[in-house]
N, C-alpha and C positions, 0 to 999 in steps of 0.2 A: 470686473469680477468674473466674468464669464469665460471671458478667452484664459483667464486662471483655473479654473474650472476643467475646464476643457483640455487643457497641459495635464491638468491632475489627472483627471481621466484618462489621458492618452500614456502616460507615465505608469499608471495602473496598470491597464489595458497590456503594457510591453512587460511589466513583469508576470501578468498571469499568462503570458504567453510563454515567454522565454523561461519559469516556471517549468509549463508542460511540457515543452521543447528537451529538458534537462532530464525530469522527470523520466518521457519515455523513454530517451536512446540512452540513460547514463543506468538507467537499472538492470542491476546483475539477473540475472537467472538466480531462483534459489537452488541450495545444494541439496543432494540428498540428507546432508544430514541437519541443514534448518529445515525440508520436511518433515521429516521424521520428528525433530522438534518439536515442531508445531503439531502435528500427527497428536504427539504426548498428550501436550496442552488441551488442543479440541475431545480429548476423551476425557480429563480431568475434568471436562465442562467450559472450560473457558470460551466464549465466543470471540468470534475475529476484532472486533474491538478493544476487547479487551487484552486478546494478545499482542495486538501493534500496540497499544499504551502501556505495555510490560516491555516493551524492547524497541523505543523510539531511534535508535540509532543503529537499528537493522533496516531500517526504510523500505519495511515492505508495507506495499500496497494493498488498503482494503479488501479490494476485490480479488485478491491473490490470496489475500488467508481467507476469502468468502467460499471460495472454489476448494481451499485445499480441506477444510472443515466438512463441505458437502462431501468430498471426495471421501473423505475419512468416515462419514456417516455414511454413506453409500454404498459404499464397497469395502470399509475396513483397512484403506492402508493408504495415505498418503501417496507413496510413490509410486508410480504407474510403471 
């Protein structure tokens, strides 16, 4: 049971890897105009969570719409 165990974990283990592997080098740059987008939304109120679970198959990351939200309260305009 263990050394089963153990396969499972290591089996896990290669996919939260190979996951973050994908994750970092396969994401686009967003475009001016999904900033701007997003820009919209984060003035509507919407938070960064909220706007990745309104567009799951834009695959942006958390902490990219956290930064571009800041950005937009910050300073007033997404694109830098």
């Amino acid at each position: 049971m263990y050394i089963l165990l153990r396969h499972i974990d290591k089996i896990t283990l290669d996919m939260i890897i190979l996951w973050s592997f994908v994750n970092v080098f396969m994401m686009d740059k967003l475009s001016n105009e999904d900033k701007m987008h997003i820009q919209t939304l984060c003035e509507q109120g919407l938070g960064a969570k909220a706007i990745r679970a309104s567009y799951p198959d834009k695959n942006w990351s958390l902490s990219t719409l956290q930064t571009i939200c800041h950005r937009v309260d910050e300073m007033g305009s997404a694109v830098t």
